[in-house]
N, CA, C and O atoms as a Maestro MAE file, in Angstrom:
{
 s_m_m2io_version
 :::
 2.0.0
}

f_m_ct {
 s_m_title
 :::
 protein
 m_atom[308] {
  # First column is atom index #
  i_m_mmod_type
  r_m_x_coord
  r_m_y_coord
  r_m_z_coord
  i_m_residue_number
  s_m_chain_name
  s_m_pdb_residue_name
  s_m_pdb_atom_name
  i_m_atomic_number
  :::
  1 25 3.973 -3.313 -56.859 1 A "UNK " " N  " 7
  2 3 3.632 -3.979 -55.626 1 A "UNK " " CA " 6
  3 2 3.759 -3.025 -54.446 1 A "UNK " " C  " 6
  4 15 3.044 -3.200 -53.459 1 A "UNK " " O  " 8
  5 25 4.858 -1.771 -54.514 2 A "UNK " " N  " 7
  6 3 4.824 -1.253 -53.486 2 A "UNK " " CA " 6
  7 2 4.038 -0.027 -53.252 2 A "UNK " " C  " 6
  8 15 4.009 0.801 -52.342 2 A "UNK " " O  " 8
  9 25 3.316 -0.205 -54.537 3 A "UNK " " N  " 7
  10 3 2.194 1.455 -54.791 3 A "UNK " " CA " 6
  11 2 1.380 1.272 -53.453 3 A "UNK " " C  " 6
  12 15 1.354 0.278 -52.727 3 A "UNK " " O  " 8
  13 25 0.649 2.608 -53.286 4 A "UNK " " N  " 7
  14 3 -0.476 2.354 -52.335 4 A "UNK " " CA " 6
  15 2 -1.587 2.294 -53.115 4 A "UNK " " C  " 6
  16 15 -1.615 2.966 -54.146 4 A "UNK " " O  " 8
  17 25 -2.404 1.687 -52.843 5 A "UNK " " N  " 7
  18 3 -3.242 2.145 -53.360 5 A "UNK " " CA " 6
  19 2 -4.625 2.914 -53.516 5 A "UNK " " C  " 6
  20 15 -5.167 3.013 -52.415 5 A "UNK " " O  " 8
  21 25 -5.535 3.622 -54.782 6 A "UNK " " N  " 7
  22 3 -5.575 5.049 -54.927 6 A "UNK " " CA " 6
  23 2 -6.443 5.391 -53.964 6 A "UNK " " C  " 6
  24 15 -6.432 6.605 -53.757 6 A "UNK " " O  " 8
  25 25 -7.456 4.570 -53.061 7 A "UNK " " N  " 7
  26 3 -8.026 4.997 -52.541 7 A "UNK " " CA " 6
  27 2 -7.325 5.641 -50.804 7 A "UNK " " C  " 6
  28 15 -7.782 6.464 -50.011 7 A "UNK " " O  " 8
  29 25 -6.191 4.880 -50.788 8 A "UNK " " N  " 7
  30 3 -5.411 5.475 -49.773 8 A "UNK " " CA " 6
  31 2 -4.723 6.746 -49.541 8 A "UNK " " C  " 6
  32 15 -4.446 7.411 -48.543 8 A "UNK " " O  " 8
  33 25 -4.411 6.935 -51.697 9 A "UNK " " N  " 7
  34 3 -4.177 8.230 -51.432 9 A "UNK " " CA " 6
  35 2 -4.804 8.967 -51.481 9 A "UNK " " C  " 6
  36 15 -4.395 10.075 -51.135 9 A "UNK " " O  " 8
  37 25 -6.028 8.830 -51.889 10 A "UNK " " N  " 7
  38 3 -7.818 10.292 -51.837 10 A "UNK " " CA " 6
  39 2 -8.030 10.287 -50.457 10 A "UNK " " C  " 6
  40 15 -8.569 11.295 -50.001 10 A "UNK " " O  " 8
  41 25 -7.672 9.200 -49.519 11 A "UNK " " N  " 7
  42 3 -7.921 9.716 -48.326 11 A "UNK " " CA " 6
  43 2 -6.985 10.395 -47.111 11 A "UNK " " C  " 6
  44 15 -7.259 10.936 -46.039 11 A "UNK " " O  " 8
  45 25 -5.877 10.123 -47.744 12 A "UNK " " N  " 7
  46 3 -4.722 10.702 -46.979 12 A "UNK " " CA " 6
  47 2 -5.277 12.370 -48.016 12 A "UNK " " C  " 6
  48 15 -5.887 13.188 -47.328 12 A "UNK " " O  " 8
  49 25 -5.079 12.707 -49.317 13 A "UNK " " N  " 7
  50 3 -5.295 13.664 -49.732 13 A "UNK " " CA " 6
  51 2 -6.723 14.474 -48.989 13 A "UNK " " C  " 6
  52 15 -6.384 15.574 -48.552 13 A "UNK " " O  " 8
  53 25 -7.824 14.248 -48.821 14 A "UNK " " N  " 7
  54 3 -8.924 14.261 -48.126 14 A "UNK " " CA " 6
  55 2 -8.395 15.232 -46.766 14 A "UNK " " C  " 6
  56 15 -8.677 16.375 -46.405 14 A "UNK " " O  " 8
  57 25 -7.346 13.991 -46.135 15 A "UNK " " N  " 7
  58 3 -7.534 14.474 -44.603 15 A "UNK " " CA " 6
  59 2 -6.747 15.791 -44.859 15 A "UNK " " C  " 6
  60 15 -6.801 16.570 -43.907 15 A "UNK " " O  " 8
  61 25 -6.036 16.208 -45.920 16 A "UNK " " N  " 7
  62 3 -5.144 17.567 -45.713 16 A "UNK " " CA " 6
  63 2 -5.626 18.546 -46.135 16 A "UNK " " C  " 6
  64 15 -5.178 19.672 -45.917 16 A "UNK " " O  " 8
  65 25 -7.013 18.190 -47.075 17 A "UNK " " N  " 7
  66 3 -7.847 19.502 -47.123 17 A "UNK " " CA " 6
  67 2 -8.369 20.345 -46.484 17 A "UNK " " C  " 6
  68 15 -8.731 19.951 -45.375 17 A "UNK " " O  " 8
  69 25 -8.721 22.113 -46.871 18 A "UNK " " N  " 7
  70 3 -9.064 22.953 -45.789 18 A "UNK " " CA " 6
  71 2 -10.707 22.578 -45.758 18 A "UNK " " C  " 6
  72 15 -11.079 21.854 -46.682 18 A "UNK " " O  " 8
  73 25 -11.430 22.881 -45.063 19 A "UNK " " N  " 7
  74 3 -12.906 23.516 -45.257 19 A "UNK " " CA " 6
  75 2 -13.661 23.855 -46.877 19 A "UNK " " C  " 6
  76 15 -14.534 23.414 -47.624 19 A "UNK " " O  " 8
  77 25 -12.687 24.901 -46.788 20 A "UNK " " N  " 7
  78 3 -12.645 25.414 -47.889 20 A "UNK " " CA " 6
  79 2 -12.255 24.497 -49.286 20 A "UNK " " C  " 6
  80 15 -13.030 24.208 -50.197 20 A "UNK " " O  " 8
  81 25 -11.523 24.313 -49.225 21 A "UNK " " N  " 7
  82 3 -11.151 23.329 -50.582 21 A "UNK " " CA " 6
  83 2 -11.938 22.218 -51.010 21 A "UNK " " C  " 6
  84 15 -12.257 21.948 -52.168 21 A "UNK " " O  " 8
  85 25 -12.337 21.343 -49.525 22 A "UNK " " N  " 7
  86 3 -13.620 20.107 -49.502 22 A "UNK " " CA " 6
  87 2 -15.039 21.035 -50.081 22 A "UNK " " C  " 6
  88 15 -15.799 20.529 -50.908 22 A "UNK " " O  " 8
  89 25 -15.241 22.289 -49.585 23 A "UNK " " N  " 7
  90 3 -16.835 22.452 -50.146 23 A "UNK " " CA " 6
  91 2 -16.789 22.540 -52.004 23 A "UNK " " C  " 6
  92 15 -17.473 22.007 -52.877 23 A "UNK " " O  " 8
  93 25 -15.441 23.639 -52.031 24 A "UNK " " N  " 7
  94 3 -14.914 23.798 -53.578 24 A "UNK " " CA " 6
  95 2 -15.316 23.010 -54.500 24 A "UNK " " C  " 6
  96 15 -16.118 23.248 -55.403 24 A "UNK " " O  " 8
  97 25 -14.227 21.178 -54.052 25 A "UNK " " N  " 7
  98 3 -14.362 20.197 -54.879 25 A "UNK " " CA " 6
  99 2 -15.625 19.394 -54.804 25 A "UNK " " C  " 6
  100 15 -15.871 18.553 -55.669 25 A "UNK " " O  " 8
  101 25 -16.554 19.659 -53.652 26 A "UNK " " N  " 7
  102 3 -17.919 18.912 -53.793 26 A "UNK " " CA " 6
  103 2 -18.739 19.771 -54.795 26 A "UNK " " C  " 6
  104 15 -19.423 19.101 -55.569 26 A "UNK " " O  " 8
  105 25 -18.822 21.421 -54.966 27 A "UNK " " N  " 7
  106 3 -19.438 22.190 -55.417 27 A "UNK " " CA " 6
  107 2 -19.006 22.243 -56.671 27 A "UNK " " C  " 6
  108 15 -19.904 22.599 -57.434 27 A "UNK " " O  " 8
  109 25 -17.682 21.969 -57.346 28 A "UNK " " N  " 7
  110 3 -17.110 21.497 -59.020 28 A "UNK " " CA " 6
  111 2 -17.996 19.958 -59.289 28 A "UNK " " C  " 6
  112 15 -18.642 19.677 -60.298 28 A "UNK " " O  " 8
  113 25 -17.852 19.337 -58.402 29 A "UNK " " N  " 7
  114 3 -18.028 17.944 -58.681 29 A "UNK " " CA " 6
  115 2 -19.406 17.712 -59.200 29 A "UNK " " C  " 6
  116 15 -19.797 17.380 -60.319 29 A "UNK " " O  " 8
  117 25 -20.198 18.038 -57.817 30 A "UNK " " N  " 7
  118 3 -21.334 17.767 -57.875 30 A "UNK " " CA " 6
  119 2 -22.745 19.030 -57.943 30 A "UNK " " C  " 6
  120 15 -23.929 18.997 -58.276 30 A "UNK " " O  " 8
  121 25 -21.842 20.007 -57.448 31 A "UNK " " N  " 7
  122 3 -22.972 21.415 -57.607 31 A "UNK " " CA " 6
  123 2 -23.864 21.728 -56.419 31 A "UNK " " C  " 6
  124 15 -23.345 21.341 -55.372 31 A "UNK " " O  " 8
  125 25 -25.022 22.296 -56.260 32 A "UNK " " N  " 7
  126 3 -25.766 22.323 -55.502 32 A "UNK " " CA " 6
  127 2 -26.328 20.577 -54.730 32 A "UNK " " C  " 6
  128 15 -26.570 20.291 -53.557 32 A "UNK " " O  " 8
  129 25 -26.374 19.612 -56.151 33 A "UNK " " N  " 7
  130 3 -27.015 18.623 -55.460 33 A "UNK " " CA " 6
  131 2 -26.034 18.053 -54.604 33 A "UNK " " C  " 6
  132 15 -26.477 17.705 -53.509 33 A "UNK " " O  " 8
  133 25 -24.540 17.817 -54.848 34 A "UNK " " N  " 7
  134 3 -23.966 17.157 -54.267 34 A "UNK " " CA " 6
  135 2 -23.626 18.042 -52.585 34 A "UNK " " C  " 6
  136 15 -23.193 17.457 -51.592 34 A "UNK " " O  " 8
  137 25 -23.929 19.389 -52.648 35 A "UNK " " N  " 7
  138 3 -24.045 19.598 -51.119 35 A "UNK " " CA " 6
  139 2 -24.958 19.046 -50.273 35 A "UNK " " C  " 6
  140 15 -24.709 18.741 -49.107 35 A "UNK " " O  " 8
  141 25 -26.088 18.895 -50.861 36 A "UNK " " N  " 7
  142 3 -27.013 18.014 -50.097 36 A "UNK " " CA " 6
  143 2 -27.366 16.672 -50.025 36 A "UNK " " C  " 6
  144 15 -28.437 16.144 -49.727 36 A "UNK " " O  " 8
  145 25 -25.995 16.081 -50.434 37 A "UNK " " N  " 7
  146 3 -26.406 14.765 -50.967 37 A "UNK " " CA " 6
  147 2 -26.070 13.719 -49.956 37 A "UNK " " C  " 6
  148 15 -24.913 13.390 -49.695 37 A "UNK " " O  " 8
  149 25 -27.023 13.265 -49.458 38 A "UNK " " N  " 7
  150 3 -27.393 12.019 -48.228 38 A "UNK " " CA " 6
  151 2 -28.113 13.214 -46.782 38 A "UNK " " C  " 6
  152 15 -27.951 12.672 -45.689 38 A "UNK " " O  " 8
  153 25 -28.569 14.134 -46.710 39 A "UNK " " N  " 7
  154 3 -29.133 14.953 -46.348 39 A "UNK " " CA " 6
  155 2 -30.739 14.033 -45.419 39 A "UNK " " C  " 6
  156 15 -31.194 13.794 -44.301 39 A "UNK " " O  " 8
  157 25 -31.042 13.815 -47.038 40 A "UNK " " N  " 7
  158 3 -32.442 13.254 -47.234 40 A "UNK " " CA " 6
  159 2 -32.914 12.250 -46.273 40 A "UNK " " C  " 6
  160 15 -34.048 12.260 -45.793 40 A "UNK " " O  " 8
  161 25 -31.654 11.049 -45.906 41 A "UNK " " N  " 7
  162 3 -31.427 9.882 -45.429 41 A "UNK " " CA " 6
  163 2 -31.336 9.807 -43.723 41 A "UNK " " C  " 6
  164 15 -31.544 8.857 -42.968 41 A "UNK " " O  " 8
  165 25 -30.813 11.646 -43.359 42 A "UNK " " N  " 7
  166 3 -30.193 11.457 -42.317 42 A "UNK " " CA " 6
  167 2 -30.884 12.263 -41.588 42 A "UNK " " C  " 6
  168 15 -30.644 12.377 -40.386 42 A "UNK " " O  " 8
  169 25 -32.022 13.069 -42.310 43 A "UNK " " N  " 7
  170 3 -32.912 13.831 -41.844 43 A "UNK " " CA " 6
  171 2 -34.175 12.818 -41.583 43 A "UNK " " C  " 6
  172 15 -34.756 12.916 -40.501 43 A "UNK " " O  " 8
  173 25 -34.464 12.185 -42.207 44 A "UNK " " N  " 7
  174 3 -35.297 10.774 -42.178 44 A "UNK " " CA " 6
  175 2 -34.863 9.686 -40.645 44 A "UNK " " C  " 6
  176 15 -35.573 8.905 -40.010 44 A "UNK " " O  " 8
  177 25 -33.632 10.023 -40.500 45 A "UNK " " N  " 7
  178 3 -33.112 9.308 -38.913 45 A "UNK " " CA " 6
  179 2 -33.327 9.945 -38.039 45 A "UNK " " C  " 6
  180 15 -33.876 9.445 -37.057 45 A "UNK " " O  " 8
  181 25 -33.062 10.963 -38.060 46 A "UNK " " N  " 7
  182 3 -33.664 12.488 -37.087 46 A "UNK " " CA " 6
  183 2 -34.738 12.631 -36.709 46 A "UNK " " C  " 6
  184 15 -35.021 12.480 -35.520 46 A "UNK " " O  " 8
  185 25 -35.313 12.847 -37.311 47 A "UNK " " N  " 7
  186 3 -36.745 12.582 -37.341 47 A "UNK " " CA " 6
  187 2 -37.372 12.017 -35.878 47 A "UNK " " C  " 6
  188 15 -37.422 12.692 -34.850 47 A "UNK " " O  " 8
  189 25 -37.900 10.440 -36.038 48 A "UNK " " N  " 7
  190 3 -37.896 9.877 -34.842 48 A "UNK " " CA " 6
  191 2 -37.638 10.064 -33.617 48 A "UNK " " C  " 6
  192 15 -38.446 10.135 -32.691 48 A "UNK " " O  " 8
  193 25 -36.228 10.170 -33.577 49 A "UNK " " N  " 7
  194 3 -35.714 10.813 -32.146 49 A "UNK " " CA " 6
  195 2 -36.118 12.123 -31.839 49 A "UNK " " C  " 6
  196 15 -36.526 12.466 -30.729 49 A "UNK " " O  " 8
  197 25 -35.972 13.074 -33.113 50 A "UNK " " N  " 7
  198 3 -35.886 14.643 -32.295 50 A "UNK " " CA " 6
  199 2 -37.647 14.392 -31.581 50 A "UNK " " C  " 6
  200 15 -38.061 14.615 -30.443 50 A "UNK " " O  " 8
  201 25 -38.348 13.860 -32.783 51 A "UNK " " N  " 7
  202 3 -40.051 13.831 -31.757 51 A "UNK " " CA " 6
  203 2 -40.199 13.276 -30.278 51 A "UNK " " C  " 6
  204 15 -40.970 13.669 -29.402 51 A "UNK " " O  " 8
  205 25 -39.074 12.060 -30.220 52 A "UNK " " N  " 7
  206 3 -39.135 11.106 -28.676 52 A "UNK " " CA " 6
  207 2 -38.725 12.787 -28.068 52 A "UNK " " C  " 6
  208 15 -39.639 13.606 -27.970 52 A "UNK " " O  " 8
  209 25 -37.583 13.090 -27.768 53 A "UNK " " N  " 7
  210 3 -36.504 14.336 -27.381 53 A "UNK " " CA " 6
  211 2 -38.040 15.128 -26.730 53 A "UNK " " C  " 6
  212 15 -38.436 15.115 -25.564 53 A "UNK " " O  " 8
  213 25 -38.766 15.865 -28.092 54 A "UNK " " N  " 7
  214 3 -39.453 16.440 -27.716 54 A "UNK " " CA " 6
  215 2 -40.920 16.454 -26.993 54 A "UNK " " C  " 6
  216 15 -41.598 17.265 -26.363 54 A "UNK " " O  " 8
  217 25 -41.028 15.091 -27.442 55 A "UNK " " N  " 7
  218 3 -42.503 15.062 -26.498 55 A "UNK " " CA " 6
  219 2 -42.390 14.714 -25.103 55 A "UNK " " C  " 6
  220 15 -43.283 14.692 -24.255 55 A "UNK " " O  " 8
  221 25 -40.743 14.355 -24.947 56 A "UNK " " N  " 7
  222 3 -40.505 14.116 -23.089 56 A "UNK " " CA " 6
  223 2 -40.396 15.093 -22.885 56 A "UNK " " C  " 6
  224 15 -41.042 15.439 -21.896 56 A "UNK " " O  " 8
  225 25 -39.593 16.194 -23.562 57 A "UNK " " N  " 7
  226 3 -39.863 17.632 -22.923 57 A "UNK " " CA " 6
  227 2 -41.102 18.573 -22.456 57 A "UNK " " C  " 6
  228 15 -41.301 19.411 -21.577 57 A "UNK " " O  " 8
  229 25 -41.713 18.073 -23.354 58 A "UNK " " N  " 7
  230 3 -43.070 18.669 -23.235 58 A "UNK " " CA " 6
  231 2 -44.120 17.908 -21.846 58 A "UNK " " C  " 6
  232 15 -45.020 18.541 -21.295 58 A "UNK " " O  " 8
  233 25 -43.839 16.832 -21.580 59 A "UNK " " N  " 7
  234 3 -44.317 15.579 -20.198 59 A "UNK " " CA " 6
  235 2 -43.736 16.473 -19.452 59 A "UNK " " C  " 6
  236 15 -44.409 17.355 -18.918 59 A "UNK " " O  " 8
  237 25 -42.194 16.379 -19.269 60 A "UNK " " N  " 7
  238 3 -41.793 16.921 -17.825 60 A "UNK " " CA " 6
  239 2 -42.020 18.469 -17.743 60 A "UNK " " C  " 6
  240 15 -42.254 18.848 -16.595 60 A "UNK " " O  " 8
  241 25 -42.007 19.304 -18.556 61 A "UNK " " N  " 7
  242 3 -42.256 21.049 -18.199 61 A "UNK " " CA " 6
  243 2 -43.302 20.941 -18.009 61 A "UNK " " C  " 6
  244 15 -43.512 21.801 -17.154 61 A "UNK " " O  " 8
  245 25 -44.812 20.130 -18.341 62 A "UNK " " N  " 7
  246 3 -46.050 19.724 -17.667 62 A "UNK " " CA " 6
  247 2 -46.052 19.496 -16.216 62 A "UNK " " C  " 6
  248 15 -46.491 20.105 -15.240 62 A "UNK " " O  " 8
  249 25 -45.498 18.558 -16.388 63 A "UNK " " N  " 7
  250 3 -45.421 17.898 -14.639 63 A "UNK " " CA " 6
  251 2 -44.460 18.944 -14.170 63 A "UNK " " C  " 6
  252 15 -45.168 19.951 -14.212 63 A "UNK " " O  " 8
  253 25 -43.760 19.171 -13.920 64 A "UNK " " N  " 7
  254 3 -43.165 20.529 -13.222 64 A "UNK " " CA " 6
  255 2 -43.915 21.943 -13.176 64 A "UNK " " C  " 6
  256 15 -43.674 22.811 -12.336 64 A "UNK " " O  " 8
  257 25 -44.791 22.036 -14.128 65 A "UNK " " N  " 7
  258 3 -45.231 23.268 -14.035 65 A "UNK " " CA " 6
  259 2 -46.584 22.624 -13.286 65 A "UNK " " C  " 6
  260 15 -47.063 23.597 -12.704 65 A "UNK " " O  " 8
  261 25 -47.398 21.520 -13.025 66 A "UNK " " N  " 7
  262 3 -48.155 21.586 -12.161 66 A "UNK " " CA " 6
  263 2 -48.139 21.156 -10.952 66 A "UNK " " C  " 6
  264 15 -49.083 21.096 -10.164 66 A "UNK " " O  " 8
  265 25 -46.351 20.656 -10.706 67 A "UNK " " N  " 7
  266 3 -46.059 20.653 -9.285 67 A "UNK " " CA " 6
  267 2 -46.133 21.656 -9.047 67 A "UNK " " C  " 6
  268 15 -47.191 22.032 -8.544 67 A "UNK " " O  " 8
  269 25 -45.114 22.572 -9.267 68 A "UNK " " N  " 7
  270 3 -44.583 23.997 -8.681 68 A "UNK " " CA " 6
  271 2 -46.320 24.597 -8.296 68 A "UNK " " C  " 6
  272 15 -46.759 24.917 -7.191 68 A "UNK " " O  " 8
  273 25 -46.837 24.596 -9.258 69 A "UNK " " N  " 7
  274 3 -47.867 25.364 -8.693 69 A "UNK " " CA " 6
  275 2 -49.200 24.179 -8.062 69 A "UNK " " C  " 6
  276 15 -50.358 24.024 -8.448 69 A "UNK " " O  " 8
  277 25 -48.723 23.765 -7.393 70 A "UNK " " N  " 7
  278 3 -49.899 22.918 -6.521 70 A "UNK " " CA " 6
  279 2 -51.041 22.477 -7.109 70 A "UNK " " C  " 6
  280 15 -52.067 22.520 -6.430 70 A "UNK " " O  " 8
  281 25 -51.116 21.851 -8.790 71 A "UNK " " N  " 7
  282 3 -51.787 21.514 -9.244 71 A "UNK " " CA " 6
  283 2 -51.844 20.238 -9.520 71 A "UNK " " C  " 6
  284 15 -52.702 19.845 -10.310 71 A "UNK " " O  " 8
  285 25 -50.927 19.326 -8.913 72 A "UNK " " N  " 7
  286 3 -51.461 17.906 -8.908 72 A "UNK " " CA " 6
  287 2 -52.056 17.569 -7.836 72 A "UNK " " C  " 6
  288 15 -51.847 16.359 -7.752 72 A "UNK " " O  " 8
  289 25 -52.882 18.000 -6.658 73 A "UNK " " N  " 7
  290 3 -53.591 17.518 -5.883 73 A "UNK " " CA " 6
  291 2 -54.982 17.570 -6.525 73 A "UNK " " C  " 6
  292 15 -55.463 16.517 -6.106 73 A "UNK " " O  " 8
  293 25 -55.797 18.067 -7.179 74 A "UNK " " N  " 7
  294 3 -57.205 18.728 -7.457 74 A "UNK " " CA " 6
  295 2 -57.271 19.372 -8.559 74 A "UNK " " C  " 6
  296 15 -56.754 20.465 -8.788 74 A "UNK " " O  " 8
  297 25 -58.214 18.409 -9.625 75 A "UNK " " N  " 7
  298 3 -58.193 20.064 -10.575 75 A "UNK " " CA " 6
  299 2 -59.183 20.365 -10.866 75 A "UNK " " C  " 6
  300 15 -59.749 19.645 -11.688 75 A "UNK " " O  " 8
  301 25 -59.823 21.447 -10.402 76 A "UNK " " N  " 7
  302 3 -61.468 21.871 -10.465 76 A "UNK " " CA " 6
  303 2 -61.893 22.479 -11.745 76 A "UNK " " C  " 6
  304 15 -61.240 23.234 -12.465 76 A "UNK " " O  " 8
  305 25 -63.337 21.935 -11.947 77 A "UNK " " N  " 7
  306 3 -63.307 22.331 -13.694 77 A "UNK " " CA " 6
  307 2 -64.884 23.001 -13.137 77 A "UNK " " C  " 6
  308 15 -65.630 23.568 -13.936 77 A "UNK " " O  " 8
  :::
 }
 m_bond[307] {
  # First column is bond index #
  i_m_from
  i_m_to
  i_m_order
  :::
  1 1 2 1
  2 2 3 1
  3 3 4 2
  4 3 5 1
  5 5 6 1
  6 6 7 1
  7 7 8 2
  8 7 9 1
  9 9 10 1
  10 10 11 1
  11 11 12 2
  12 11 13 1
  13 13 14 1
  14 14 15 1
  15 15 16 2
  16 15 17 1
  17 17 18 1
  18 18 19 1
  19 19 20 2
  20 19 21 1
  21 21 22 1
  22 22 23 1
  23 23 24 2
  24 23 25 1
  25 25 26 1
  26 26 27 1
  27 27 28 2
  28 27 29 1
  29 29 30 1
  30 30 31 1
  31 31 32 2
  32 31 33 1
  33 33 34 1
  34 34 35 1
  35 35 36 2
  36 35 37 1
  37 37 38 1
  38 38 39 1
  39 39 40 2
  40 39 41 1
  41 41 42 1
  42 42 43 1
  43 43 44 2
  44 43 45 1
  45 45 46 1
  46 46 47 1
  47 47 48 2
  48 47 49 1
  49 49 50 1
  50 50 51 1
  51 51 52 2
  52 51 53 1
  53 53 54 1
  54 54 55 1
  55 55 56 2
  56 55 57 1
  57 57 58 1
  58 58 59 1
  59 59 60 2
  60 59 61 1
  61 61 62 1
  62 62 63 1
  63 63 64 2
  64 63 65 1
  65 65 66 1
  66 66 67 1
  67 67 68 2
  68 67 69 1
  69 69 70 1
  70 70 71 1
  71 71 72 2
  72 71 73 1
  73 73 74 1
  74 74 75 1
  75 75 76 2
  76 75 77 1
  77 77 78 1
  78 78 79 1
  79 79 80 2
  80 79 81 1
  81 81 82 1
  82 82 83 1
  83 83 84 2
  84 83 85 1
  85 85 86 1
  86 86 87 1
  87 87 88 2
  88 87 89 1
  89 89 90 1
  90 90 91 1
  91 91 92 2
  92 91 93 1
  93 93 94 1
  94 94 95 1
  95 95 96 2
  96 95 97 1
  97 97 98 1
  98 98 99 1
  99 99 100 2
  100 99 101 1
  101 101 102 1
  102 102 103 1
  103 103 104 2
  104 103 105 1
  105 105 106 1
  106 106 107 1
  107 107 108 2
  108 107 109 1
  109 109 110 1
  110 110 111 1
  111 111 112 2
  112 111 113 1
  113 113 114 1
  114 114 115 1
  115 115 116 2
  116 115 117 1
  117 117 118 1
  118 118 119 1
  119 119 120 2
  120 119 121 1
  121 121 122 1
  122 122 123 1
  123 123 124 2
  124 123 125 1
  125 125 126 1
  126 126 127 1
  127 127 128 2
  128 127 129 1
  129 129 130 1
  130 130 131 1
  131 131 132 2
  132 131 133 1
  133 133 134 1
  134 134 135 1
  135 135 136 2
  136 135 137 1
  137 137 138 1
  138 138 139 1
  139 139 140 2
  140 139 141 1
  141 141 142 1
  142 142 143 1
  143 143 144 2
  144 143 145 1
  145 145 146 1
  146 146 147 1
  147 147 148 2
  148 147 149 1
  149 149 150 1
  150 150 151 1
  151 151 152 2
  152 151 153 1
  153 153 154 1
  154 154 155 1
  155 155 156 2
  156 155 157 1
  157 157 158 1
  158 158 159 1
  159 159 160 2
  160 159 161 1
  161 161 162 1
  162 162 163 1
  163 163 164 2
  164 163 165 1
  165 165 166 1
  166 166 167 1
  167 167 168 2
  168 167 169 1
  169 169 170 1
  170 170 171 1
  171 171 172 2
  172 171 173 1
  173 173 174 1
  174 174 175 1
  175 175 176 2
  176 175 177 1
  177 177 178 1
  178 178 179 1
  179 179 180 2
  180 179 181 1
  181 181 182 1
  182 182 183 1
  183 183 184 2
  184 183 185 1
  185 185 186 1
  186 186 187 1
  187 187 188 2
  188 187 189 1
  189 189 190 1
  190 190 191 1
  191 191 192 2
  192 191 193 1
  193 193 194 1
  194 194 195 1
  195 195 196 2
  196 195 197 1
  197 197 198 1
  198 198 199 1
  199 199 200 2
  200 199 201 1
  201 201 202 1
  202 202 203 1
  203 203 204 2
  204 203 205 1
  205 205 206 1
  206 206 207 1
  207 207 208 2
  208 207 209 1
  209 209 210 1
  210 210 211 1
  211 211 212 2
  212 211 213 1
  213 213 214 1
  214 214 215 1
  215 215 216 2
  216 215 217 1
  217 217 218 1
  218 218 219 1
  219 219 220 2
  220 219 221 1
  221 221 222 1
  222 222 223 1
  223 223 224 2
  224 223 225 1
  225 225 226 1
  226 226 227 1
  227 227 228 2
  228 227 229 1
  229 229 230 1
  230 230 231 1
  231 231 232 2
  232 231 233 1
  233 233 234 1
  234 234 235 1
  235 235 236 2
  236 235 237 1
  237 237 238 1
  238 238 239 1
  239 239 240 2
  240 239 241 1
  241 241 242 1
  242 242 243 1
  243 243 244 2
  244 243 245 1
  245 245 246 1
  246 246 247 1
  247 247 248 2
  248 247 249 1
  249 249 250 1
  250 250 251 1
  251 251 252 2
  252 251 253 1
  253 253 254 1
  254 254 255 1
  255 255 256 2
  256 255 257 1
  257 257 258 1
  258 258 259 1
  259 259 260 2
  260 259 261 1
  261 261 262 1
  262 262 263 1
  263 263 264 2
  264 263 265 1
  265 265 266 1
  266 266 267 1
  267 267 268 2
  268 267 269 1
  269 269 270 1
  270 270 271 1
  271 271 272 2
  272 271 273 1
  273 273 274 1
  274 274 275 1
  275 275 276 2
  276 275 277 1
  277 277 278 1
  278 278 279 1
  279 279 280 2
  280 279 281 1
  281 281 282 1
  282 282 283 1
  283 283 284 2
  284 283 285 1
  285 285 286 1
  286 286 287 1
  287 287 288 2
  288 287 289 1
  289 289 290 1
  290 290 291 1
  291 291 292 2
  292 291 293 1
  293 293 294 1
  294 294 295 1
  295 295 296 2
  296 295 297 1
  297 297 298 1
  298 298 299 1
  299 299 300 2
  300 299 301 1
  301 301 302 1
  302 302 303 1
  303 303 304 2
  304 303 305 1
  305 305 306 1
  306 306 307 1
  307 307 308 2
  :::
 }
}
């Protein structure tokens, strides 16, 4: 009754690992795949945003670059 239990202690064990020791036991465990594993999921969330991120960047260095140079009054073609 007074055990903890085990998942309390993988995570107390967890938090005292180095860097080093966490890549170790993912790279015994699971190998190459398990370094990349949920990668897939979170690059798939990324996604979306980094495009919003970037296509406002790309609006405002527009509009700034044709303030600065006096190109929103007229644009002669």
């Amino acid at each position: 009754m007074g055990e903890e239990p085990r998942a309390g202690k993988d995570r107390d064990r967890a938090m005292k690992m180095t860097t080093r020791q966490t890549l170790a036991e993912i790279w015994r465990d699971g190998g190459m795949r398990g370094m990349f594993s949920g990668a897939g999921p979170k690059v798939g969330r990324a996604g979306p945003s980094v495009a919003i991120v970037v296509s406002f960047y790309q609006v405002v260095k527009y509009g700034l670059h044709h303030f600065k140079y006096g190109l929103h009054h007229f644009h002669q073609q």
